[in-house]
C-alpha positions as CSV (number, residue, x, y, z in Angstrom):
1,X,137.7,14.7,198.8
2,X,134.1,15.1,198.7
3,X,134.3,17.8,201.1
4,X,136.8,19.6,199.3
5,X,134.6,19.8,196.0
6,X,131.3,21.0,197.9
7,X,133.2,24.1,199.7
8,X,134.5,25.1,196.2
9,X,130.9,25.2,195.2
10,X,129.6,27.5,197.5
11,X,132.4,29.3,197.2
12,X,131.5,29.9,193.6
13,X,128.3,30.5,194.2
14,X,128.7,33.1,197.1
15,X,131.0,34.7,194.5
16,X,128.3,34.5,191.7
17,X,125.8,36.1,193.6
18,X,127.7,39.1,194.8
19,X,129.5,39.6,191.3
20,X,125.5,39.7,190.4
21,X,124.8,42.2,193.0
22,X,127.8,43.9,192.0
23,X,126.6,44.3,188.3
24,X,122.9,45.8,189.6
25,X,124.7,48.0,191.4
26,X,126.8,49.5,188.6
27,X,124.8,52.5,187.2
28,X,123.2,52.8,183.9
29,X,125.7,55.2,182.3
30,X,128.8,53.3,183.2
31,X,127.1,50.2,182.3
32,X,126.6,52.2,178.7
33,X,130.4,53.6,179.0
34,X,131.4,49.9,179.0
35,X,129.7,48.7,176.2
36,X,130.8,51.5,174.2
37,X,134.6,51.3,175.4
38,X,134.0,47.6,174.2
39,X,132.2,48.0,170.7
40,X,135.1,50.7,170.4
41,X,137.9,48.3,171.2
42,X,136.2,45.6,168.6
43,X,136.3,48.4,166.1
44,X,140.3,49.0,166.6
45,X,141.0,45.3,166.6
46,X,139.5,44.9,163.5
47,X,140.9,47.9,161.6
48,X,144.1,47.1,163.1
49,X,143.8,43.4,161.4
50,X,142.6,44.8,158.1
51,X,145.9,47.4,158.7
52,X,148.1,44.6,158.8
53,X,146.8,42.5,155.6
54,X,147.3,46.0,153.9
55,X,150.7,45.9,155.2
56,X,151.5,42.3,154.4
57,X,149.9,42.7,151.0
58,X,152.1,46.0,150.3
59,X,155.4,44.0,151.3
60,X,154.5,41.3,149.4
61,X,153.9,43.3,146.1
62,X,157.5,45.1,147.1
63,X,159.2,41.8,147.9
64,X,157.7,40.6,144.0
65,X,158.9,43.9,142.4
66,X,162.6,43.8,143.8
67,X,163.0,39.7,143.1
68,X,165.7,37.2,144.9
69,X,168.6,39.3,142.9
70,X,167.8,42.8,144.4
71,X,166.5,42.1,147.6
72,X,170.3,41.7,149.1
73,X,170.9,45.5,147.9
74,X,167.6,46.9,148.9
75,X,168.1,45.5,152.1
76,X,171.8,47.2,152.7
77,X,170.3,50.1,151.4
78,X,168.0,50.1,153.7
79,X,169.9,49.2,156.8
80,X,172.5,52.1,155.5
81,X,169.0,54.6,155.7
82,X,168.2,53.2,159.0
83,X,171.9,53.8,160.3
84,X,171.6,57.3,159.0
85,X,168.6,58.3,160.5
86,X,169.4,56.6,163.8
């Protein structure tokens, strides 16, 4: 058993050291392309989050404008628009 666990420790750590000579061999400007492409995706996720709370904030306001009564009618009427359309 202990042989087992000391192999998959030099195994991680001959595949540490060349992911590490990997990364110094990447150059500067793709280095910088990454972190943009990342700081870009962070940007999207949140403005995709704040989207949705708009989203969920605008049904919610539609859901209270309609009450329990209507809802049953908006939603055929919608369903009927959908059908149309489709």
């Amino acid at each position: 058993m202990r042989e087992h666990i000391e192999a998959a420790r030099r195994r991680q750590g001959r595949a540490a050291t060349s992911g590490a000579r990997a990364g110094a061999k990447e150059p500067a400007g793709r280095k910088l392309e990454k972190q943009l492409l990342q700081q870009d995706n962070r940007r999207l996720r949140e403005e995709v989050e704040r989207l949705k709370g708009a989203v969920r904030r605008s049904l919610g306001q539609q859901l209270d404008q309609f009450g329990a009564a209507g809802l049953g009618t908006r939603v055929d009427e919608l369903t009927a628009e959908n059908e149309r359309a489709g």
